[in-house]
N, C-alpha and C positions, 0 to 999 in steps of 0.2 A: 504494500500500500504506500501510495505516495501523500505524503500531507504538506498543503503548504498555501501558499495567496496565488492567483490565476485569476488572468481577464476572464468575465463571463465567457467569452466565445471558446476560449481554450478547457473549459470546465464542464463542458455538458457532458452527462453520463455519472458525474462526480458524485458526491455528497455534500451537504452547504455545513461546514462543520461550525461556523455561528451565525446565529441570526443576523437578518440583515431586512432591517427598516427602509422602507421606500419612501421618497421626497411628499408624496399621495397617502403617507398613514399604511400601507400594505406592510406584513410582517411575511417574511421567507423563512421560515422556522429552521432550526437548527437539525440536521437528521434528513432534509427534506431532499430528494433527486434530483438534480440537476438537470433537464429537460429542454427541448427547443422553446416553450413558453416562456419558462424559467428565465432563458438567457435574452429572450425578446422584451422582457419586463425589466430584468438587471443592466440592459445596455441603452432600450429605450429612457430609462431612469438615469444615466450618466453616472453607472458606479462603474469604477475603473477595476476591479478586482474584490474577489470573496476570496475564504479561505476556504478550501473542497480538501477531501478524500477522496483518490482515484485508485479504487482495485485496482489490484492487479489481475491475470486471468484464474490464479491457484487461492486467490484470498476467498474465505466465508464470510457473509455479511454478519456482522453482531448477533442478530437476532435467532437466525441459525445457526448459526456455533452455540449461543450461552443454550437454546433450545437442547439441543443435542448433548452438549456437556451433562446436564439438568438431569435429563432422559435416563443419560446414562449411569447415574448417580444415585435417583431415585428408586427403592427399592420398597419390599413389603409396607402396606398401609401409609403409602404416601403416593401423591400423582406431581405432574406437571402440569402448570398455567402456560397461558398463550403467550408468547415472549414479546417484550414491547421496550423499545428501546435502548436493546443488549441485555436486558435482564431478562430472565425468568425463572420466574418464583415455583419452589416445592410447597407444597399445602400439605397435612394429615387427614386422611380420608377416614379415620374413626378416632373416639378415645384412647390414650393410652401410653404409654412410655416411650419418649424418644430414644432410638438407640443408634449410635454414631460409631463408623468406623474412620477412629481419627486419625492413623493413619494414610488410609487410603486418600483420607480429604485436604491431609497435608501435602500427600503428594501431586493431587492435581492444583495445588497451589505452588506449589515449586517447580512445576511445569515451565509459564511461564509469566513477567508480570501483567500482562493483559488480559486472564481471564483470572478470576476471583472467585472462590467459594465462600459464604458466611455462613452461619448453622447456629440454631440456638445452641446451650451448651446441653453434653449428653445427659441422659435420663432424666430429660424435664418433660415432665407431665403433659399433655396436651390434648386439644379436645379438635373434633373434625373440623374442617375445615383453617385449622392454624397454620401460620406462617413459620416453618418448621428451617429452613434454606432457601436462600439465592444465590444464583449464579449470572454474575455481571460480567460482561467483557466489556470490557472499556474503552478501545481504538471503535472504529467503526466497523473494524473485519479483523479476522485472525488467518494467519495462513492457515491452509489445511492441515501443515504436518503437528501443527499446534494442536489441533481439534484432535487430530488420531492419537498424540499422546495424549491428551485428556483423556479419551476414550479408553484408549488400553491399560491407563492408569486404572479408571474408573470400573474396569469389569473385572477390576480383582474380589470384589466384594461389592455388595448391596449397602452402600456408605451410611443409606437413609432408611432407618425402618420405623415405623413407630410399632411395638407389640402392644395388641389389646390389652386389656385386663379381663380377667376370666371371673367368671359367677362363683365367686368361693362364699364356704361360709364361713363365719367365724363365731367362737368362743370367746368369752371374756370369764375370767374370774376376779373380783376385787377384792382385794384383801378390808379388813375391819379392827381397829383399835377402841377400848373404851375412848367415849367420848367423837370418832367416828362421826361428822353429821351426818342425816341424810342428804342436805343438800349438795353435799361435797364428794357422794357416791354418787347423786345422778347427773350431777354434772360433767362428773367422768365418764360416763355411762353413754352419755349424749354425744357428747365431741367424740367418743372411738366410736360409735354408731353414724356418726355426719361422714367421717372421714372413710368409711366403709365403703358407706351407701355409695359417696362419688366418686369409687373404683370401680362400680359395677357388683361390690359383692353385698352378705346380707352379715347382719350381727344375731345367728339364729340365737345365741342362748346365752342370758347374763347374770352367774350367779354370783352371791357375796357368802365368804367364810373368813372366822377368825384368821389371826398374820401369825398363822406358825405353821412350821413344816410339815405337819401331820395332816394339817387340815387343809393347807392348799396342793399337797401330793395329791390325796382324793379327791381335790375336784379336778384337777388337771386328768386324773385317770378317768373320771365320769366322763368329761366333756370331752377327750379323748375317744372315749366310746362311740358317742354319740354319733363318729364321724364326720367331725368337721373337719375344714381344709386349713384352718389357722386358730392357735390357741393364743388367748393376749393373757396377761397378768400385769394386773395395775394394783400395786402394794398399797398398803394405807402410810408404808413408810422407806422411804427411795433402798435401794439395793446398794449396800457398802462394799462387797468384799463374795467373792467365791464362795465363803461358807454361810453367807444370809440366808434368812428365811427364803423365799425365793428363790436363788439358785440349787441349796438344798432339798427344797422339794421336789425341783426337775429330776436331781438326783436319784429319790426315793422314788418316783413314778417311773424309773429307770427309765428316764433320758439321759440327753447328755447335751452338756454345756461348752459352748464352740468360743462364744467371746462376752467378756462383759467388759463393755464400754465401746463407744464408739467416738471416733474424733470430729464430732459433729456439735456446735454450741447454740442453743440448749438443745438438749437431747442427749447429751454427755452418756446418761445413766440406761441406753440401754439394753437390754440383754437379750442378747440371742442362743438359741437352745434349738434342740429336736426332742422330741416323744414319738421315738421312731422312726417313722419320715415326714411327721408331722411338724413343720415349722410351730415353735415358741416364740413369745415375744416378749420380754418382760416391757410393761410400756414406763418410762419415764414421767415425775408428779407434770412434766409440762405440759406433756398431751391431757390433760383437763381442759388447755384453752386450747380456741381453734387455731389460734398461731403457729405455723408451719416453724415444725423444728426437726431435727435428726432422726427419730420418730417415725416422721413421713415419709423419708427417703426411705427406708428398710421398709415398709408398709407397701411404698408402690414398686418397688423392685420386686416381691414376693407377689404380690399381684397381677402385674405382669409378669410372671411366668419364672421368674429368678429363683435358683436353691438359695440356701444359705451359703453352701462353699462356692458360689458363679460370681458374690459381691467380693467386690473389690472393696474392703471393708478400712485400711487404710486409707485409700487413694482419696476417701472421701472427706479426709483434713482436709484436701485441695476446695478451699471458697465455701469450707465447713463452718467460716464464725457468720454466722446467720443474727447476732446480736451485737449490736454495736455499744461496745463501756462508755458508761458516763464519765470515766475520767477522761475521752477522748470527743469536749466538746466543737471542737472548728468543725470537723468534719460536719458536723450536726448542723452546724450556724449555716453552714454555705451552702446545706442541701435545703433547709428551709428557707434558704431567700428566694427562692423560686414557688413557694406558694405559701398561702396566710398561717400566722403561726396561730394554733389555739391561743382563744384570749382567757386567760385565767384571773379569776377574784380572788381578794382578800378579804378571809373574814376572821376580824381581830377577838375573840373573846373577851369580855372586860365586864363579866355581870357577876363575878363572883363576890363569896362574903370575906374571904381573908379567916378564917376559923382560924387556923394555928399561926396568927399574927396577933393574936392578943386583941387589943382595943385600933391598933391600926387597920386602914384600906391597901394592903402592900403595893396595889397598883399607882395609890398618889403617892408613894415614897421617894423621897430624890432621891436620884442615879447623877452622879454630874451634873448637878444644877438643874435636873429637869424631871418632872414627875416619870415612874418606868415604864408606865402605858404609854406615854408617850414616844419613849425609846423605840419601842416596838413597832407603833403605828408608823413614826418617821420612815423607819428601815423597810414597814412595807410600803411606804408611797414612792421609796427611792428605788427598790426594784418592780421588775414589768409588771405589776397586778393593777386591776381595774376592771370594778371600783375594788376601794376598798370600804369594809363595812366595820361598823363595831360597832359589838352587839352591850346593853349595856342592861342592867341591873339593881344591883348592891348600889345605893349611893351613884345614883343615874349621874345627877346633876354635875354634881364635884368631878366627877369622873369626864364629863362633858366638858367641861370649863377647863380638865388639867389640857383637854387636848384644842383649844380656842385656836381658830385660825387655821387648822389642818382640813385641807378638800375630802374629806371622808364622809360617809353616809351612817345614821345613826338608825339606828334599830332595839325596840326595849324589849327584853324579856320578863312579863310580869312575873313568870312560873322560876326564874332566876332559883328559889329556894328550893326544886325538885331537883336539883343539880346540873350537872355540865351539859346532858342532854339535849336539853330544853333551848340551852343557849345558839348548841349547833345547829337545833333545828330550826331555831327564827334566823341565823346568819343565810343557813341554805336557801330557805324561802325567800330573802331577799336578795341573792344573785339568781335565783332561780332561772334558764329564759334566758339569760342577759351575758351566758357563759359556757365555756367548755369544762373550766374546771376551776375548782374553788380550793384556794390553802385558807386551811385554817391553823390562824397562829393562835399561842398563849399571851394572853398581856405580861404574863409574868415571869417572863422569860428576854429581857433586855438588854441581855448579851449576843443575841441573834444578826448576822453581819447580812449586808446586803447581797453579797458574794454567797452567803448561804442561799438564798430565795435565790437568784440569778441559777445558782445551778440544778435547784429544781425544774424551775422553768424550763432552762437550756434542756432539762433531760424526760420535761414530759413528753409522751407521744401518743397517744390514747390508739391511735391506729394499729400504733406500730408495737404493741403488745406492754407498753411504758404507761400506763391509767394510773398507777398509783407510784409518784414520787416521796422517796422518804429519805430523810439525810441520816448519813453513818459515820462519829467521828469517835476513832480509839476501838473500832469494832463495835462500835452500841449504835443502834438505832434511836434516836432522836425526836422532836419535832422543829420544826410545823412541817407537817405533811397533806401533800397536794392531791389533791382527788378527781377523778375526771366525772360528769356529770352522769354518765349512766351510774354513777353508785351516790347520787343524791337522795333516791327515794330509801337505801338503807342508814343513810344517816338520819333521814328523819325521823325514820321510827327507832332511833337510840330511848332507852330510859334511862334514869335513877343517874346516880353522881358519876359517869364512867364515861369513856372517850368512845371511840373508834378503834381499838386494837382489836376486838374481835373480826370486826370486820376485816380487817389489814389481814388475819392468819386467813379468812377464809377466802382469798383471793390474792394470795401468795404470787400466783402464776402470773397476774399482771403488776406486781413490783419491781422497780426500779429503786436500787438503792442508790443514792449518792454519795459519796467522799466529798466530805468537806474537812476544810485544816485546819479550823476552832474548835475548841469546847463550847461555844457559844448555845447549839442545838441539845447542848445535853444538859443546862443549866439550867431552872426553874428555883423562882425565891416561892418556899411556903410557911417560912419560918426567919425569925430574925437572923439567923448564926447562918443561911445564904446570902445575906446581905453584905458579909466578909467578902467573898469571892471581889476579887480583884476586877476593874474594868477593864476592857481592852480594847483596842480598833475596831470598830463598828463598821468601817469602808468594805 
């Protein structure tokens, strides 16, 4: 192929390789044939030269080559698209697990640099009709000898498959601890149920037995019986070590155990076993939520048609950290500047009585020249929250007046003396609507930096499996902690003098903890002798 600028008249037969505007508003599109019109329009118009492509007589046009590369590429449960300006697109003709021979599709990439293969990455899930590969050639033709090595590259193997997933069914057993909710079995119960169903399989039979080895040996041997095509086990308490409850009972129902652990994050914890030739699965506490973790990959490989010993069960460290650390905010900042960030509230607490303060309100007590409700308040108006609300109580007024002049929103709890409850639940009600996600701080906690609240923010993500930010400084968990609004209707129904930390264990799966470098989040004044505690930089 010859590429290069040519008077219209020397160019006919060519290809117009950029567009070309006529003096009349006419566009000559880029790709377009070079023709006797063509050149009757381009010289009648006074342009002196276009830039064309002129095959040669052994070149293949674009559209046929990347077609035929494509063709040839394309194997089980995948087709080719009509090819359109050097590209053509591979599509999945049903459900089911990409599988790539990457190899083979390196090597028609090293062929030569003008035709190109892309491909999503191997064993991702996919549903009919998905954009699975393209192939682009990017000159306007290839020579032939080019096209025949693609080809012969190309038929060493079926590069592109997707395998279905097949009608299995499956077992669950869950294990059970005193204290055990129900809500926290059927929750798990549901998400391995969702994720089943949209394999194509069914979850025939789910039963719960205490978490010891005795007792989960016999049910793996029942539901064993039963003949299903997969057995899960979701522990009431994660799998440590080869000789756990769990792995021990595979043992006992004589199986046998191939790996426990997998280099995949989250989903770290888990175990894979046979009961014969029945794939095991111990499932990890993550698979409770529907957030795709490590979990899922052994799930649909086994589904699609994969043994246990077929998984490449290392290889899959390779773009296995599926969770991204809060200690590693930039990343975070420059992916959300591309769309709105949740707006999160502030809702300060400030209705309480001060009981183990004697005759004082600890919340008016000076901190550095300034009441310590107000320390608090300040720090939430200086990080991203809005609005901020405080909720008031005990000595409404004084409490009101410590904080005169602050843009904040006032809300009273009359029920203040049924305890903390009461307080969260008129804070909730009034960002209700108005938010994604609501922190609620302590007034009585004044050593809280702004750098703290910043890094919750930074780390909430309600989408992204991050709904409940909580700060962790010395290994202890902390307050204020951020909450994203589908969990507002269990804060309102809190009673009696108590916080939110049941809540927090029973939705472990979507916590985020943060490291923060004060003690600030772990200080609370409820007695005179924390008023010792030193100040420190509040920035």
């Amino acid at each position: 192929m010859r590429f290069g600028p040519l008077p219209p008249r020397e160019a006919e037969g060519g290809i117009l390789a950029h567009s070309v505007r006529l003096p009349d508003g006419t566009v000559l599109r880029k790709g377009r044939r070079i023709g006797a019109s063509e050149t009757e329009m381009l010289t009648g118009s006074g342009v002196p030269e276009i830039w064309v492509a002129m095959l040669d007589p052994d070149d293949v046009p674009e559209d046929e080559a990347a077609g035929r590369v494509a063709h040839a590429l394309a194997g089980p449960g995948t087709e080719t698209r009509t090819p359109g300006t050097g590209r053509c697109n591979v599509v999945a003709t049903h459900a089911g697990l990409l599988t790539l021979d990457t190899g083979c599709i390196r090597g028609v990439n090293e062929i030569d640099e003008g035709v190109t293969v892309s491909t999503l990455h191997d064993a991702i899930p996919v549903q009919s009709g998905d954009l699975v590969a393209t192939v682009k050639v990017i000159p306007f033709s290839t020579p032939a000898f080019v096209v025949d090595a693609c080809l012969s590259a190309a038929a060493r193997a079926a590069a592109l498959r997707v395998a279905p997933y097949r009608a299995a069914t499956a077992a669950l057993v869950s294990t059970t601890v005193p204290g055990t909710s129900e809500r926290v079995l059927g929750r798990g119960e549901e998400a391995l149920r969702q994720r089943i169903e949209r394999l194509g399989g069914t979850l025939e039979r789910a039963v719960r037995c205490p978490h010891d080895a005795t007792s989960v040996a016999s049910a793996l041997e029942e539901a064993g019986s039963a003949g299903c095509d997969l057995l899960l086990v979701l522990g009431a308490s994660a799998v440590g070590d080869r000789a756990d409850v769990v792995p021990e009972a595979v043992r006992r129902a004589d199986g046998r155990i191939l790996r426990l652990g997998i280099p995949v994050d989250p989903g770290n914890l888990t175990l894979l076993a046979e009961l014969g030739d029945v794939p095991v699965l111990g499932v990890p506490g993550c698979a409770r939520s529907p957030r795709r973790n490590g979990f899922d990959w052994i799930l649909e490989r086994i589904l699609a048609g994969r043994t246990l010993e077929e998984l490449d069960v290392p290889g899959l460290g390779i773009g296995g950290l599926l969770k991204e650390s809060p200690q590693r905010p930039s990343p975070r900042r420059a992916r959300r500047a591309a769309r709105p960030s949740p707006r999160v509230a502030g809702v300060v607490l400030a209705a309480g009585r001060s009981a183990r303060m004697g005759n004082a309100n600890k919340l008016l007590v000076e901190i550095d020249g300034a009441p310590m409700v107000r320390h608090v308040v300040e720090t939430a108006l200086a990080a991203p929250l809005e609005p901020v609300v405080v909720v008031l109580g005990h000595e409404a007024d004084a409490v009101r007046r410590a904080l005169t002049g602050l843009p904040v929103a006032f809300v009273e709890n009359p029920d203040y003396r049924d305890g903390m409850s009461t307080s969260i639940a008129r804070g909730i009600d009034a960002v209700s609507g108005a938010c994604d996600g609501a922190m609620i701080l302590l007034g009585d906690m004044p050593w809280i930096s702004e750098r703290d609240l910043t890094g919750l923010t930074d780390a909430f993500a309600p989408d992204e499996g991050r709904g409940i930010c909580a700060p962790v400084a010395d290994r202890k968990r902390g307050n204020p902690i951020l909450w994203a609004a589908r969990y507002f209707p269990e804060l309102r129904a809190l009673s009696g003098d108590v916080g939110a930390r049941h809540i927090l264990s029973m939705h472990d799966d979507d916590l985020c903890e943060v490291p923060v470098a004060g003690e600030g989040v772990l200080r609370d004044v409820d007695t005179p002798d924390a008023l010792d505690v030193p100040s420190g930089p509040r920035g």
